[in-house]
C-alpha positions as CSV (number, residue, x, y, z in Angstrom):
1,X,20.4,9.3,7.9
2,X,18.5,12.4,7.7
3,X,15.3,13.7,5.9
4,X,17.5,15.7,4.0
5,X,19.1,12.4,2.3
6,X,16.2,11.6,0.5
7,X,14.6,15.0,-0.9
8,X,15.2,15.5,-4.8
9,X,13.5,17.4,-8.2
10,X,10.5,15.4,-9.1
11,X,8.6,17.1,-12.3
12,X,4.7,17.0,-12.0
13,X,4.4,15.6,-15.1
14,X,5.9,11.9,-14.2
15,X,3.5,11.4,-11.2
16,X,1.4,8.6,-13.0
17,X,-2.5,9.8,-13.2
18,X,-3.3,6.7,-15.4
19,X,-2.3,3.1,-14.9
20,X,-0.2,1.6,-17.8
21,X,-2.1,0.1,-20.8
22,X,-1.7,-3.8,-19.7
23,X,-0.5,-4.5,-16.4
24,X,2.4,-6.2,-17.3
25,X,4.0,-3.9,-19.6
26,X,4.7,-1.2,-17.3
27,X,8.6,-0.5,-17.4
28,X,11.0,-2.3,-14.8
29,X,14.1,-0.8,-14.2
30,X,16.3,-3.8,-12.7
31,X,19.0,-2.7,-9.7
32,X,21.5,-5.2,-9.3
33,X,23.3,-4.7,-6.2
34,X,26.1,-6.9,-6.6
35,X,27.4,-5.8,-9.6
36,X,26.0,-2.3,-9.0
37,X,24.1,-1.8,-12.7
38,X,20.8,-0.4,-13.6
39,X,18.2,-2.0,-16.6
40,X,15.7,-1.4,-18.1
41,X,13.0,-4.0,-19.1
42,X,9.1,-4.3,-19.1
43,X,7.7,-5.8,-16.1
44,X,6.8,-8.7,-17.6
45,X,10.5,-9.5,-17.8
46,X,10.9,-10.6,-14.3
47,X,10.1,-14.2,-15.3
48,X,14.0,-14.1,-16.1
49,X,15.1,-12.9,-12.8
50,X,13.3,-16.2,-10.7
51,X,13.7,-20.1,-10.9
52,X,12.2,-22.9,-9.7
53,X,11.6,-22.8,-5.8
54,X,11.9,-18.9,-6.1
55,X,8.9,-17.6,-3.9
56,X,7.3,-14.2,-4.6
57,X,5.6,-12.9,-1.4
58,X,2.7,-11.2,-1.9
59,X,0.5,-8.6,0.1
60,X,-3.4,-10.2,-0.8
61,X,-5.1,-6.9,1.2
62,X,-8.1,-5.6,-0.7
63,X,-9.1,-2.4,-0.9
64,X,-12.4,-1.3,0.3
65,X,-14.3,1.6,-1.5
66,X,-13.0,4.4,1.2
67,X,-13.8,7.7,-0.1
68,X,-18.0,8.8,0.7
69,X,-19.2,12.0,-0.2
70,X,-22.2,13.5,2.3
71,X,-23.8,17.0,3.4
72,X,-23.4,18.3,6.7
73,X,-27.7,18.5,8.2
74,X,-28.8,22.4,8.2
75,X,-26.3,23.9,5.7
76,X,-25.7,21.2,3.4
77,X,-22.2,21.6,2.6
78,X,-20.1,18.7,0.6
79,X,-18.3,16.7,3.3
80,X,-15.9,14.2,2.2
81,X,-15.3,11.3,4.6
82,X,-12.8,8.6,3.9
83,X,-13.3,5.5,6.0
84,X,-9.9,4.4,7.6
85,X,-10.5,1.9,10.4
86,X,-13.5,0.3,11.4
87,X,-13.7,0.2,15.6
88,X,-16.7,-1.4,16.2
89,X,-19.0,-3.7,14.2
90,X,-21.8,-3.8,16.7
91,X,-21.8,0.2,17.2
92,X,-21.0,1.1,13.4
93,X,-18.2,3.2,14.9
94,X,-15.4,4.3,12.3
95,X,-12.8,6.5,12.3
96,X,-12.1,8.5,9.6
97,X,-10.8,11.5,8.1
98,X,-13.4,14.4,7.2
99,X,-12.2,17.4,4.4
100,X,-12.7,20.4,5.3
101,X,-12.3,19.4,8.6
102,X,-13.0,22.7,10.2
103,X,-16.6,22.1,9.2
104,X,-17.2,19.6,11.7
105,X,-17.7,19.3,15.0
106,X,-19.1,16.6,17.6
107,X,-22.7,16.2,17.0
108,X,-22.9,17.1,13.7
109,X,-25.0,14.7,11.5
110,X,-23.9,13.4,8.0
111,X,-26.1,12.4,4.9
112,X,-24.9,10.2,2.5
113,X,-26.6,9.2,-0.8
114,X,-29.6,11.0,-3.0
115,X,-32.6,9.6,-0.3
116,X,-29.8,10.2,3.0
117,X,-30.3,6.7,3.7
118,X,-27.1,6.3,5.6
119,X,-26.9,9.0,8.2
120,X,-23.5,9.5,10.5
121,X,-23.2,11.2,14.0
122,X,-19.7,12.7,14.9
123,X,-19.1,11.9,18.2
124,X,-15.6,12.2,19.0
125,X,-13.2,15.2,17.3
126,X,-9.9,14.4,19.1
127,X,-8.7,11.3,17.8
128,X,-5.3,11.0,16.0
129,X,-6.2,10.1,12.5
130,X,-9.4,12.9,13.0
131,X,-12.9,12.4,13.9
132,X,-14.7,9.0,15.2
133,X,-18.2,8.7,13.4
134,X,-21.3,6.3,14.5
135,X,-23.5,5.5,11.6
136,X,-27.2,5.3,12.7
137,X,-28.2,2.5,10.4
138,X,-31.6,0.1,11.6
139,X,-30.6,-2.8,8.6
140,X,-28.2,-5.5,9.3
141,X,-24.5,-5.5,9.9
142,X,-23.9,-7.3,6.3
143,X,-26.7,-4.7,4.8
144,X,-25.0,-1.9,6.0
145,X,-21.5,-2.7,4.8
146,X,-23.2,-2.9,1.2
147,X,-24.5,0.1,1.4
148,X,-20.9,1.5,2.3
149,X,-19.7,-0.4,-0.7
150,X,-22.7,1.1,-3.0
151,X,-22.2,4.5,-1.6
152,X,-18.2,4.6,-1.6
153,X,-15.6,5.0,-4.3
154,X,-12.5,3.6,-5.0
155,X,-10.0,5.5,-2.8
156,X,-7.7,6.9,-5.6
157,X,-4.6,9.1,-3.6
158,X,-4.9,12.8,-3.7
159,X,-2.3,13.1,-6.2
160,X,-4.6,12.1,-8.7
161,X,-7.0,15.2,-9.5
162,X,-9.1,13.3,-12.2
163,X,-12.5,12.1,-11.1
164,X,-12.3,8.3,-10.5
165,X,-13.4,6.7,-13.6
166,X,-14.9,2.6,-14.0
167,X,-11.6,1.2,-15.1
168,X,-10.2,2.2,-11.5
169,X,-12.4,0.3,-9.3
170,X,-10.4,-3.3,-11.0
171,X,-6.9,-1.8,-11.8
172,X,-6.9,0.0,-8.3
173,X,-6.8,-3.8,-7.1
174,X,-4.2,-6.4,-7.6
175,X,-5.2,-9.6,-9.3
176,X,-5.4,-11.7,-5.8
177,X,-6.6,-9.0,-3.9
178,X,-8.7,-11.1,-1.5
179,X,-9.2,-9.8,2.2
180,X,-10.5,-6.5,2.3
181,X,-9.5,-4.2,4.6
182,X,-7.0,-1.3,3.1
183,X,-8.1,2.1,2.2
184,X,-4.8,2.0,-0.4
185,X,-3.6,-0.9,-2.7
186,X,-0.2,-2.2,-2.6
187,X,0.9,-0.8,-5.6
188,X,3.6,-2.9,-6.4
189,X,1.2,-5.6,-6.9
190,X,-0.9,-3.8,-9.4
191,X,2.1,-5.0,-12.3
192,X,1.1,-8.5,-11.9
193,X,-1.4,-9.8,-14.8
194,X,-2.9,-13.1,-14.8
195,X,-0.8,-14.3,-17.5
196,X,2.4,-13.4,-15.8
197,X,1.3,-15.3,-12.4
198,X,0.5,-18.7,-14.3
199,X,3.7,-18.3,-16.5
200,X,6.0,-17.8,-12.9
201,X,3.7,-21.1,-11.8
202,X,4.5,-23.0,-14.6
203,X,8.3,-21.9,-14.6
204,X,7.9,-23.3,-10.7
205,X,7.9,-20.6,-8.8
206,X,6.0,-20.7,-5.4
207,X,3.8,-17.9,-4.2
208,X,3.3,-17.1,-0.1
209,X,0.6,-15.1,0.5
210,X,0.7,-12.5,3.6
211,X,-1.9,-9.7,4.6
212,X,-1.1,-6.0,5.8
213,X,-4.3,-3.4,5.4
214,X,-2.0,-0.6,4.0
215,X,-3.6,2.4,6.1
216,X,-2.8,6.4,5.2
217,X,-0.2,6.0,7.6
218,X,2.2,4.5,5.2
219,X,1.9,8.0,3.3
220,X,1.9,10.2,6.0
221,X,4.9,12.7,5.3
222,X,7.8,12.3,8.0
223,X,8.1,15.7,9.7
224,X,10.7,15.5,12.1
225,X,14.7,15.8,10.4
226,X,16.0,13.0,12.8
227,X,14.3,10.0,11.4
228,X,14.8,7.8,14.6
229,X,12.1,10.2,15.8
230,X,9.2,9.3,13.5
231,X,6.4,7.0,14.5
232,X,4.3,4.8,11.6
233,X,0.8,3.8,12.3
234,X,0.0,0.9,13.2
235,X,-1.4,-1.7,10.3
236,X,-3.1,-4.8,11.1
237,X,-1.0,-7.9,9.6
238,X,-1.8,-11.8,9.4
239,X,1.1,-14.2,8.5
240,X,-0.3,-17.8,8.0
241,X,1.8,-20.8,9.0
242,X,1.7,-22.0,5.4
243,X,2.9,-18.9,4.2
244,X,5.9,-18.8,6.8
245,X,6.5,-22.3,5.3
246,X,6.7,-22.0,2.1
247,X,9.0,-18.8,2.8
248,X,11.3,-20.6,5.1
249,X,11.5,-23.4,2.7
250,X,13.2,-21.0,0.2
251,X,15.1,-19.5,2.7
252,X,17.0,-23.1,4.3
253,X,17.3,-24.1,0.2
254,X,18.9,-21.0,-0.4
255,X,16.1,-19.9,-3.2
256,X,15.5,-16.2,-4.0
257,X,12.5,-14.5,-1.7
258,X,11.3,-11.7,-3.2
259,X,9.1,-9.2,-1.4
260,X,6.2,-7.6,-3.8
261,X,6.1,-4.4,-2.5
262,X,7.2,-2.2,0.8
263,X,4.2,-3.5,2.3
264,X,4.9,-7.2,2.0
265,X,8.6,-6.4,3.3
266,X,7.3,-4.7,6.4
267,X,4.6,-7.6,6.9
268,X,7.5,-10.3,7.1
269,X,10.4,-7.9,9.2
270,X,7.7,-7.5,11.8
271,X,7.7,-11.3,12.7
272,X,11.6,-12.8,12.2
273,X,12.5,-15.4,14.7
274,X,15.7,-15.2,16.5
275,X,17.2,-18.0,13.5
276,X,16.3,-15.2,11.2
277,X,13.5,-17.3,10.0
278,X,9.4,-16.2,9.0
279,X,6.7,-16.4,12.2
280,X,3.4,-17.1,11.2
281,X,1.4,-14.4,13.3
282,X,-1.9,-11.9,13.7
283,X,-1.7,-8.6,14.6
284,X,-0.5,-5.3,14.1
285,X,2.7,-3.5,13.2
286,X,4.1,0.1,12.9
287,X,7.6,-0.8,11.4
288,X,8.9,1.7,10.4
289,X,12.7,1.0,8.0
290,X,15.3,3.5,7.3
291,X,18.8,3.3,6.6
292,X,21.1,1.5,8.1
293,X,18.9,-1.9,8.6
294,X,19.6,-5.8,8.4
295,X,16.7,-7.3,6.3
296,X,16.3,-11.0,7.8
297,X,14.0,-12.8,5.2
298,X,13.9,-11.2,1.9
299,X,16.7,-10.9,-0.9
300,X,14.7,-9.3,-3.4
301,X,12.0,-6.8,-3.9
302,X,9.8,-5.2,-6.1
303,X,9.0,-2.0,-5.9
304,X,6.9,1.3,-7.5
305,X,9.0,4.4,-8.1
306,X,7.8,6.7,-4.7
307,X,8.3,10.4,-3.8
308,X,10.9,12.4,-2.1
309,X,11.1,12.1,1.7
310,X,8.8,9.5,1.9
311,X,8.8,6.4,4.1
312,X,8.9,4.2,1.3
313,X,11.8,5.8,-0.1
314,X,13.4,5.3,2.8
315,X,12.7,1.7,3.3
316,X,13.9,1.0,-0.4
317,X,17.1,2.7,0.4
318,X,17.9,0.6,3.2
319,X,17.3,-2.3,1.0
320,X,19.0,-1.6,-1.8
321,X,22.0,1.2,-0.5
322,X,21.2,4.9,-0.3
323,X,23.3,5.9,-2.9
324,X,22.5,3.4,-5.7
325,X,19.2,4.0,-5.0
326,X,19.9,8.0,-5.4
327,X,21.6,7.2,-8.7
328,X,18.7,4.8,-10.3
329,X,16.1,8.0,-9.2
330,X,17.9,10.3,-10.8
331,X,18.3,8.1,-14.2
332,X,14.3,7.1,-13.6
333,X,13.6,11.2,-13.4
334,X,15.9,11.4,-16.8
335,X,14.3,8.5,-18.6
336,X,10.7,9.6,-17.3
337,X,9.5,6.8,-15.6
338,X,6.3,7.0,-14.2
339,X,6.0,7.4,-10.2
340,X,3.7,6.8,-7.6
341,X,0.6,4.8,-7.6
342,X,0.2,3.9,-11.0
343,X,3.8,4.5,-11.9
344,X,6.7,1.9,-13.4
345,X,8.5,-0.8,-11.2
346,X,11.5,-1.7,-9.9
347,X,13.1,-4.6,-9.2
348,X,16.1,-4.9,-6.9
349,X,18.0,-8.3,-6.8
């Protein structure tokens, strides 16, 4: 497989700048890879597609308001930072990504907010992901993150050229978003509404809950032709023992497991035992799936609609066969589904 497999025509106009009305009514196309057919439904149809004992495994990451806008000391140019990783508590070291870039060098000071309460010192230029940035901040550690949270918006991706409006900061967020730590939501989550979880609860089905803090790494474009050749971030991940349970449960009962998202699929393939069973486990992973690949725990998935020559494309290929997945792209483009972020779903059984 080549990066050439997975280019094709994707019109502007069905990259999705607006989540759907409700979160449940979103369209689902349904990929059957048995019988080899395509549906279409609204997401709120999957309650058809699971029984009791079914588990749905879902990534509970939160996102953290990313994106700060500051002046640069002397000139006062508009410096955009957006937050990635945090690297030390104690020091207030993060590194982050700083547009325009060329703007910046080590030593430059930062101002963020109307009274430049929160001041940032560049101190390292050379880093992978782009600069490394101390915050010189005399409150507390817990004050400080506040005033990051008070000062940040929700990180909406680029694609999006509207300003970020109120109704983002709760549909940029699943419903059980709970431990914060990603600077982009797993956007196959964002479909579930309340109503849908408690109706899948009451039909029986079980829910394990995993962690990956999707990073900017999962977007980055793949630039080499030879796929074997790209390397994915690393993402921190945290697999509880009762969540491997309740998935390897399913799995020796021969129940569906369903994956929410590309995120939650990479979370569990990073930790299979040698049975081809779930390990509960902490730490980090830079998975990266392409065709040809032998999933281990998961027979399902749901997934958004994603762009050409992206990783998730890929990984959704390998799940569900390149070609099908080809074919139900090109039928999505006809039937203008939404893509991307806050695009339609899709639900491969």
């Amino acid at each position: 497989m080549k990066l050439s497999n997975f280019g094709f025509d994707l019109p502007n106009e069905l990259l999705a700048e607006y989540p759907s009305e409700n979160r449940d009514e979103a369209r689902l196309m349904v990929l059957n890879r048995k019988e080899q057919t395509i549906e279409h439904k609204l997401f709120k149809d999957i309650i058809d597609y699971f029984n009791e004992e079914d588990v749905l495994i879902l990534n509970n990451t939160k996102v953290f308001p990313a994106r700060l806008y500051g002046n640069k000391e002397k000139t006062g140019a508009r410096i955009e930072v957006f937050l990635l990783r945090e690297l030390n508590e104690e020091q207030r070291l993060w590194d982050v990504l700083v547009d325009p870039a060329r703007k910046i060098r080590i030593g430059n000071k930062l101002y963020f907010g109307d009274d430049d309460t929160l001041v940032a010192e560049v101190i390292d230029n050379t880093t992978s992901r782009g600069r490394t940035l101390r915050f010189l901040y005399d409150g507390s550690y817990s004050e400080f993150r506040r005033k990051l949270q008070e000062l940040g918006q929700t990180p909406l991706p680029k694609y999006i050229k509207r300003d970020v409006e109120p109704e983002d900061e709760d549909r940029y967020q699943t419903i059980y978003a709970k431990n914060e730590g990603a600077v982009a939501a797993p956007t196959a989550g964002l479909h579930f509404s309340k109503h849908l979880l408690k109706r899948l609860e009451i039909k029986g089905v079980n829910f394990a809950e995993v962690t990956l803090h999707v990073g900017l790494g999962t977007f980055n474009p793949v630039e080499v032709e030879d796929l074997s050749k790209h390397k994915m971030d690393s993402e921190e991940i945290t697999i509880d023992k009762l969540a491997a349970d309740t998935v390897n449960n399913a799995i020796q009962n021969k129940r569906r497991v369903c994956a929410v998202g590309t995120t939650a699929m990479r979370t569990i393939e990073s930790s299979v035992s040698s049975s081809g069973l779930l390990n509960d486990m902490q730490g980090w992973t830079n998975k990266f799936i392409f065709p040809p690949y032998d999933f281990s725990i998961a027979d399902c998935m749901i997934t958004n609609f994603h762009t050409p020559k992206s990783t998730l494309l890929m990984m959704v290929s390998a799940f569900a066969g390149h070609d099908f997945v080809m074919r139900a792209y090109e039928e999505a483009v006809k039937e203008k589904y939404k893509f991307y972020s806050y695009g339609d779903a899709m639900l491969i059984i």
